[in-house]
C-alpha positions in Angstrom: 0.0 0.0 0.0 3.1 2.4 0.2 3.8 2.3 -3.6 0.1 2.9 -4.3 0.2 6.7 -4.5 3.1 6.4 -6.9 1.5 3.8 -9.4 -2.1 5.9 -9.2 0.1 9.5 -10.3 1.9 7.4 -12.9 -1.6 5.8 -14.7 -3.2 8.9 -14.4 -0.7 10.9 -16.1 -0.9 8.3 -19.1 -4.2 9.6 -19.2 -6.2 6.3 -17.6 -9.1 6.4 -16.2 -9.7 6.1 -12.1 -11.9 2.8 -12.9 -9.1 1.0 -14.6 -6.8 2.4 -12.3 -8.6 0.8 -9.3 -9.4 -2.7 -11.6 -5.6 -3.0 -12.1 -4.9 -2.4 -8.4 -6.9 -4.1 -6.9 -6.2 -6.8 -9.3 -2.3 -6.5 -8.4 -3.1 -7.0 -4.5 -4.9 -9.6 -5.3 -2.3 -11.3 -7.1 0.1 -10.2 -4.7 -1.5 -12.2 -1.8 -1.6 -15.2 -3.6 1.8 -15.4 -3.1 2.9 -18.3 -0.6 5.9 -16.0 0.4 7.6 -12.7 -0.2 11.0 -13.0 1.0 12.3 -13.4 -2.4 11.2 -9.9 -3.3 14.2 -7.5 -2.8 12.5 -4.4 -3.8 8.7 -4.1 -2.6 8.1 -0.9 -4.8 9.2 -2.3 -8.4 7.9 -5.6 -7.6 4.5 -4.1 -7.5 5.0 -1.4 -10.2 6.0 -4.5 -12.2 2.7 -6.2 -11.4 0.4 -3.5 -12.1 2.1 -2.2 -15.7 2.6 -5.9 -16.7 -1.7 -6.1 -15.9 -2.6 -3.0 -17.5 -0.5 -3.7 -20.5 -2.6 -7.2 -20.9 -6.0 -5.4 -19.9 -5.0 -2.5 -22.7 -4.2 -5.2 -25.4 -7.4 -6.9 -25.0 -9.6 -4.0 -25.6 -10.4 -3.4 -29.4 -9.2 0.2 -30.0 -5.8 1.1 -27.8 -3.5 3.7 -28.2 -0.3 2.4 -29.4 1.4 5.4 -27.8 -0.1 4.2 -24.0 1.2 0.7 -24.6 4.4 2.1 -25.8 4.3 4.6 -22.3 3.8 2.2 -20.0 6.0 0.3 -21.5 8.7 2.2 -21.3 8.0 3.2 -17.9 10.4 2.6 -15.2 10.2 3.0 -11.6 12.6 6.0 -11.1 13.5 4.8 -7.6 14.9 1.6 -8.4 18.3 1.6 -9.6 19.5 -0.1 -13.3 21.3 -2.6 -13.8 23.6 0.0 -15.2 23.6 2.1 -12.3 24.0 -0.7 -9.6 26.4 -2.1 -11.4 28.8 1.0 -11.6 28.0 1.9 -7.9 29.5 -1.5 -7.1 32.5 -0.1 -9.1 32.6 2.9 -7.9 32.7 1.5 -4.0 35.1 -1.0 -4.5 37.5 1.4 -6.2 36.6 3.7 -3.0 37.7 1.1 -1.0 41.2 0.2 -2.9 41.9 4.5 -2.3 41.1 3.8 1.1 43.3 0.8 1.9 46.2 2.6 0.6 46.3 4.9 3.2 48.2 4.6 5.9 47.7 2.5 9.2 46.4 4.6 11.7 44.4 7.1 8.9 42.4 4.7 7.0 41.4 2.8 10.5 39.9 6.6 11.6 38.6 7.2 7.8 36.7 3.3 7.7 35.6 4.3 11.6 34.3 7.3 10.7 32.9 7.7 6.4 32.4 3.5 6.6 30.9 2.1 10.0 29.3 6.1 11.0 31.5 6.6 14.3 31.1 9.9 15.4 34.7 11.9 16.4 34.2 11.5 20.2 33.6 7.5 19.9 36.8 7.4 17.5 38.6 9.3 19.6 37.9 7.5 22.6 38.6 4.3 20.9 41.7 5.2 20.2 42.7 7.2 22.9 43.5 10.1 20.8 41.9 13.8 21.1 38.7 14.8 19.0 41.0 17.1 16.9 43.7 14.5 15.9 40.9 12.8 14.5 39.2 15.2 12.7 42.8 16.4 11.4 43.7 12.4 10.3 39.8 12.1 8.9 40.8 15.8 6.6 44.1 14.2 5.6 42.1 10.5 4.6 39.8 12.4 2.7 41.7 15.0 0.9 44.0 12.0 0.1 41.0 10.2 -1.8 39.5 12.7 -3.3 43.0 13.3 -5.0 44.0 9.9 -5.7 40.2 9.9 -7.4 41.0 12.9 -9.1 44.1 12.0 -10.3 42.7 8.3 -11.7 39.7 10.1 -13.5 42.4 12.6 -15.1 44.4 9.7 -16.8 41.2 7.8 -17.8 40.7 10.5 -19.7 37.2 11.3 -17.4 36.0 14.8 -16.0 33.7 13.9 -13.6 33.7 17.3 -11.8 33.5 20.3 -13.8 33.6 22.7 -10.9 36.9 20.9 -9.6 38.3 21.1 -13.4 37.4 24.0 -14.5 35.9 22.5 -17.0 32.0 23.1 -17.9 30.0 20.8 -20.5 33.0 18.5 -20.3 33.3 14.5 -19.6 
């Protein structure tokens, strides 16, 4: 019922009406609860937008006269909150090459860096930890980051990438 909002606004602005809105909900919930379990559903909100464009799209092709340019919306349509396969896959990337930056620092920084950007340790519970003061931490947490970003920097420069134009100087540029 959370994701209902979301697939109501996205029928109605393909222009359907409220009574096949409801039909195809209610016909999704219903096929939802037939289910003998759920726990192989990793993302509730696609699961369901799946259900409900997959029953329209056999409801719209049944009906005599249909707008090919509503099959061809909802087709196309994809829940905007659920990542691509594209974009999870380069996240996984992008934190594992995060990770490699990180475990080149050294010893004592990228223990205080992992504590603090990784696991969410605030300054005082690092620095207690570690028996160090609050502002050697934040100093060793500066010096973990800035080292990073660089290193980043410096990889997406000989890749040929400009991933931040404001950083570059470059505008329009990737």
């Amino acid at each position: 019922m959370p994701h209902e909002d979301r697939v109501r606004a996205r029928f109605k602005r393909a222009r359907l009406s409220p009574e096949d809105i409801d039909d195809v909900i209610q016909e999704a919930y219903c096929r939802i609860s037939m289910l003998k379990a759920v726990d192989h559903i990793d993302s509730p909100s696609a699961y369901f937008f799946s259900i409900a464009r997959n029953l329209l799209l056999r409801r719209l092709k049944r009906q005599r006269i249909v707008s090919f340019e509503a099959i061809a919306e909802i087709e196309a349509y994809r829940d905007d909150a659920t990542p691509t396969p594209e974009e999870q896959t380069g996240s996984h990337l992008a934190y594992e090459r995060m990770m490699t930056l990180i475990e080149a620092l050294p010893e004592r920084c990228r223990r205080i860096v992992e504590l603090r950007k990784i696991e969410g340790w605030s300054h005082r519970e690092i620095a207690d930890h570690l028996g160090m003061t609050e502002k050697a931490v934040e100093k060793q947490i500066w010096v973990g980051v800035r080292a990073v970003r660089e290193a980043w920097n410096t990889a997406e420069r000989r890749a040929g990438l400009r991933l931040d134009p404001v950083e570059t100087g470059v505008r329009g540029q990737r």
